[in-house]
C-alpha positions as CSV (number, residue, x, y, z in Angstrom):
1,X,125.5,-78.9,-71.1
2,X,123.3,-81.2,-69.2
3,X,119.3,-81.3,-69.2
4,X,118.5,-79.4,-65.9
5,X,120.9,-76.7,-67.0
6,X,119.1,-76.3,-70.3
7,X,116.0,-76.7,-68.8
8,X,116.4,-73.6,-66.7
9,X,118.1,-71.4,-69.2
10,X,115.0,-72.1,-70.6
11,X,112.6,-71.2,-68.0
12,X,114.5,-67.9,-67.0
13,X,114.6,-67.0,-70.8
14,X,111.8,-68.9,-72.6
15,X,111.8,-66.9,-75.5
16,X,113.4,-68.7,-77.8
17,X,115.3,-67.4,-81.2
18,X,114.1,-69.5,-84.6
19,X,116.6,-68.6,-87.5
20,X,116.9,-69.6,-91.0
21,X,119.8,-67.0,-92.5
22,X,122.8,-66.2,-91.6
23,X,121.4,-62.7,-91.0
24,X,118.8,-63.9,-88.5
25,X,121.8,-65.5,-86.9
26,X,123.8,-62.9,-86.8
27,X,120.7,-61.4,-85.2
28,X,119.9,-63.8,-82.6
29,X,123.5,-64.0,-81.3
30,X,123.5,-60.3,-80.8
31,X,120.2,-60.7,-79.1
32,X,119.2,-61.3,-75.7
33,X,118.1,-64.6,-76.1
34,X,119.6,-67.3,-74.8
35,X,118.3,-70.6,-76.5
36,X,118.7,-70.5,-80.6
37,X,117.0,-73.4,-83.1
38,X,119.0,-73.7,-86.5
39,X,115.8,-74.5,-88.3
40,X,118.0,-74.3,-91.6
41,X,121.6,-75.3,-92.3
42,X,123.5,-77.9,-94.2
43,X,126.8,-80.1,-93.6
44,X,128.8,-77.9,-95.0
45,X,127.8,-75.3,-92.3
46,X,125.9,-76.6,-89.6
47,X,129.6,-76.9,-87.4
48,X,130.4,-73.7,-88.3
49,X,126.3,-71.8,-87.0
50,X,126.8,-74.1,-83.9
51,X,130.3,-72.3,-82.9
52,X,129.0,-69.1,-83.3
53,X,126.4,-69.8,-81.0
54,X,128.6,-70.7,-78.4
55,X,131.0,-68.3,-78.9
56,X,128.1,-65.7,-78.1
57,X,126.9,-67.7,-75.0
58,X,124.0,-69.1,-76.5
59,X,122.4,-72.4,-76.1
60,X,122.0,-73.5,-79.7
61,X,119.5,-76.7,-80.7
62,X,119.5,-77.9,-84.4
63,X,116.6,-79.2,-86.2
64,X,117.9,-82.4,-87.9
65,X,115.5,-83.1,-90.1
66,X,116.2,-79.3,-91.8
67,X,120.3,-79.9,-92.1
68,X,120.6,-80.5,-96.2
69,X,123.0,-83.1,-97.2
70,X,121.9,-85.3,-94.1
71,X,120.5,-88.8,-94.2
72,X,118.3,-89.9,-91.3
73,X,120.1,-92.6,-89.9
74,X,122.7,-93.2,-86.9
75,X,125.4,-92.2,-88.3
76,X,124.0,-89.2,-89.1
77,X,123.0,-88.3,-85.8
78,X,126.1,-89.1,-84.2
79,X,127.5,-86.7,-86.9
80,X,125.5,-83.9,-85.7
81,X,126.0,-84.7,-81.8
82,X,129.8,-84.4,-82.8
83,X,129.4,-81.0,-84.0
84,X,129.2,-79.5,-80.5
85,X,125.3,-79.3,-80.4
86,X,123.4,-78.6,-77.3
87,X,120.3,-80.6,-78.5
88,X,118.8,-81.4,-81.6
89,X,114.9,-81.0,-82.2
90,X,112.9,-83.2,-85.2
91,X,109.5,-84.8,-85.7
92,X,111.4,-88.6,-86.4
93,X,111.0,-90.7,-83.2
94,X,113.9,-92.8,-83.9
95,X,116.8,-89.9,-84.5
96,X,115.3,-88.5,-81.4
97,X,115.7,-92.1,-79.8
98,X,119.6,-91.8,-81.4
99,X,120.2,-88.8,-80.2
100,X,119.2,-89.6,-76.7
101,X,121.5,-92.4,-76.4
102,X,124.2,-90.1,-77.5
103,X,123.7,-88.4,-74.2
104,X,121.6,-84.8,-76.5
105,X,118.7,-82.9,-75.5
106,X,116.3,-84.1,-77.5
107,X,112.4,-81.5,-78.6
108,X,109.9,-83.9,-80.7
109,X,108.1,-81.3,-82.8
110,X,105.0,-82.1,-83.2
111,X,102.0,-80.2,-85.8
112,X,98.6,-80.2,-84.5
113,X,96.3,-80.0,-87.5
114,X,93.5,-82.3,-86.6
115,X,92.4,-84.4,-83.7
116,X,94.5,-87.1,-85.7
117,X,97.5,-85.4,-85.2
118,X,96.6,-85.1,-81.9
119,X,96.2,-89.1,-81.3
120,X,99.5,-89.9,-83.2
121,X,101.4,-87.1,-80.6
122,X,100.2,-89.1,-77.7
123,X,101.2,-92.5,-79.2
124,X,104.6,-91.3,-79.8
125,X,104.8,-89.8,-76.6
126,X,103.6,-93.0,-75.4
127,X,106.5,-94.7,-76.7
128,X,109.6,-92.2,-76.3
129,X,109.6,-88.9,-73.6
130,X,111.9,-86.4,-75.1
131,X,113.2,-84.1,-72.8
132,X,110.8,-81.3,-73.9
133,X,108.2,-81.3,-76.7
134,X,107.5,-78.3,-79.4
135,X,104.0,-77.8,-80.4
136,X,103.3,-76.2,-83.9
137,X,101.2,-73.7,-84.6
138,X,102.1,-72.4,-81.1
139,X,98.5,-70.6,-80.9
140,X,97.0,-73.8,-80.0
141,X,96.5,-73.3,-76.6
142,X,93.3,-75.6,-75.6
143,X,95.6,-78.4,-76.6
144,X,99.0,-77.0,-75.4
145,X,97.3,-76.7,-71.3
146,X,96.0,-80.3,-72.2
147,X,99.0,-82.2,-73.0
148,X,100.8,-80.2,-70.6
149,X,98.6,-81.6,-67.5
150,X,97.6,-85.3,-69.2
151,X,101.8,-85.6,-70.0
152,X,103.7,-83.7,-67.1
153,X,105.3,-82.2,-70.2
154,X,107.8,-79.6,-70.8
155,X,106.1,-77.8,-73.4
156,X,107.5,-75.1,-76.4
157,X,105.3,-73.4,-78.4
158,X,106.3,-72.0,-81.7
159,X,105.2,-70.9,-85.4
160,X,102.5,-67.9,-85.4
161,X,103.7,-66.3,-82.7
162,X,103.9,-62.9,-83.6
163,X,103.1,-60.9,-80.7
164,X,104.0,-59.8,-77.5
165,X,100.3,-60.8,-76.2
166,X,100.4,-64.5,-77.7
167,X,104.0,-64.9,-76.1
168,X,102.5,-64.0,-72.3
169,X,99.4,-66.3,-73.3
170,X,101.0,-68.9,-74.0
171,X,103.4,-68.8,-70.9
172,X,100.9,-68.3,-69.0
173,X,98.9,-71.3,-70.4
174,X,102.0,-73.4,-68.7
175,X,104.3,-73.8,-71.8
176,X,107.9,-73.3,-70.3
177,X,109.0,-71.7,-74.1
178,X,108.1,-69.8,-77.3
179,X,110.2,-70.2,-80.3
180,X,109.8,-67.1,-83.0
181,X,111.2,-66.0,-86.0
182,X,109.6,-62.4,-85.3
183,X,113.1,-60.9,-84.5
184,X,110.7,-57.8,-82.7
185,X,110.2,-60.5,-80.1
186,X,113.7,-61.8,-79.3
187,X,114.1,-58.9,-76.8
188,X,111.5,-59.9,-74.4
């Protein structure tokens, strides 16, 4: 699926499913969301999470740097590309840099813990522009409305989020997503 298309599935459904189990998946699919991130899965059964996604219509994004029995170099990013993934999300600068040459939508996560963090995002982003950017804990909106203006960024939110409130915050703060675990949210 190319970027624009993701990109609007996106917008017109921003709230995005964040599983762990095989339950939660099982979940998600059967949701009404349309965007899923595998934030835990392993070789042996990454492929396998990814098909069911698209089985179920679902744009499904895995976090690289959460698949278990994965090394972090080329090869294993061309691995995951070649198990049918519509992007893959991780905080590593050059798998996203892989990725992107393998023709993937790439989300640099990023954790904002200190005005630190904060200075090493905008270096990064100086030096590689994913196709979207996920900012963790998503309840950091003074800093989400500033990257999002000093950037042009597509920005998703996620972690905390567990209400209906912080979801319409934060899109209305500009970010364009909000990924959650809270299954109570999937149905927005």
């Amino acid at each position: 699926m190319n970027t624009e298309k993701i990109k609007m599935q996106i917008n017109s459904n921003p709230v995005i499913a964040a599983v762990r189990t095989e339950e939660e998946l099982s979940q998600a699919v059967s949701s009404s969301v349309k965007v899923i991130f595998l934030l835990s899965s392993s070789i042996l059964n990454v492929e396998k999470s990814i098909n069911i996604c698209h089985q179920n219509k679902k744009i499904v994004f895995v976090h690289f740097d959460l698949v278990s029995g994965l090394g972090s170099d080329e090869d294993a990013v061309k691995f995951i590309c070649m198990t049918g993934t519509d992007g893959i999300i991780s905080t590593k600068l050059n798998i996203l840099k892989f990725a992107s040459e393998q023709g993937v939508f790439t989300i640099q996560r990023f954790f904002i813990l200190d005005s630190r963090s904060c200075g090493t995002m905008r270096k990064s982003l100086s030096q590689f522009k994913p196709d979207m950017v996920e900012i963790m804990p998503g309840i950091m909106i003074s800093e989400i409305e500033k990257m999002i203006h000093e950037n042009s960024l597509d920005v998703i939110c996620g972690g905390m989020v567990e209400d209906k409130q912080t979801v319409i915050k934060l899109l209305s703060s500009g970010a364009v997503g909000v990924s959650t675990s809270r299954t109570t949210l999937w149905e927005l």
